[in-house]
ZAMARGU-4260 file (C-alpha; in steps of 0.2 Angstrom, whole numbers, plus 5000, padded with zeros to 4 digits):
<rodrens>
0) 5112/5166/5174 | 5110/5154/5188 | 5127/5148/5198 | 5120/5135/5210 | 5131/5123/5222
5) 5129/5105/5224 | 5128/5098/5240 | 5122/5082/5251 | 5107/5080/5264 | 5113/5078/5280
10) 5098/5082/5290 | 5081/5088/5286 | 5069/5098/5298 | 5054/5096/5292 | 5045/5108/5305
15) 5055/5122/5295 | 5056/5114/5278 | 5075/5117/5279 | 5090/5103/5277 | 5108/5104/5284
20) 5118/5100/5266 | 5137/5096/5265 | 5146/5104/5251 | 5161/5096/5252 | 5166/5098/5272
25) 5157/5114/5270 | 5139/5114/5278 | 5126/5126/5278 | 5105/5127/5281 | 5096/5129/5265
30) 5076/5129/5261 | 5070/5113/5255 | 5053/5117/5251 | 5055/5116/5232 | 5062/5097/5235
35) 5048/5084/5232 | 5052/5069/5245 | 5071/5077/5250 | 5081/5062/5256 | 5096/5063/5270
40) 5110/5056/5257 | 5101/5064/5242 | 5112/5077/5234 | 5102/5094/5228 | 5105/5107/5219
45) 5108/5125/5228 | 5104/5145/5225 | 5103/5158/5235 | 5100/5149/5250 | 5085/5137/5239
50) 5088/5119/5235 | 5081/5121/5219 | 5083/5103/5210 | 5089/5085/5216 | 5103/5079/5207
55) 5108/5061/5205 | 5126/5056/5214 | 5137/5056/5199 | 5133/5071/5190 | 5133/5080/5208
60) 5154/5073/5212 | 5158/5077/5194 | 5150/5097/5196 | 5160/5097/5214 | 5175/5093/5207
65) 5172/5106/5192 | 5170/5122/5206 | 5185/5115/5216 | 5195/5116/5198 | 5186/5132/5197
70) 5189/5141/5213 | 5208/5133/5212 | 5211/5140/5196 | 5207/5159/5206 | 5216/5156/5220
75) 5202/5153/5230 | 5195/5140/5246 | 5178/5133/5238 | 5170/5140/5253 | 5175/5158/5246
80) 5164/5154/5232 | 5147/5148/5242
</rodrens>
């Protein structure tokens, strides 16, 4: 089973095929080599470290909301579960 993040494009180097990605105040590098035309703005999709799949706005807000509810409902911060 996959457990992948939603996050938004903040900045993209493109020397290291790599993007700075928001997940909801929480930002980390991931690869964005698997991302045709990646997008600052753009939400993606994240595993291990990969952004594996652009998402459009809605669907991404709506999944945020549903691992906040998530890690909530443990007793957890969200970045706990990144």
């Amino acid at each position: 089973m996959c457990l992948a993040i939603p996050g938004r494009i903040i900045q993209i180097n493109v020397e290291k095929s790599s993007a700075l990605i928001d997940f909801d105040g929480i930002q980390q590098n991931v690869i964005i080599a698997l991302i045709l035309n990646p997008e600052v703005g753009k939400y993606v999709i994240v595993h291990a470290g990969y952004a594996i799949e652009q998402i459009n706005e809605n669907d991404a807000l709506e999944a945020i909301e549903q691992w906040k509810a998530i890690a909530e409902d443990q007793d957890l911060n969200l970045s706990d579960i990144m």
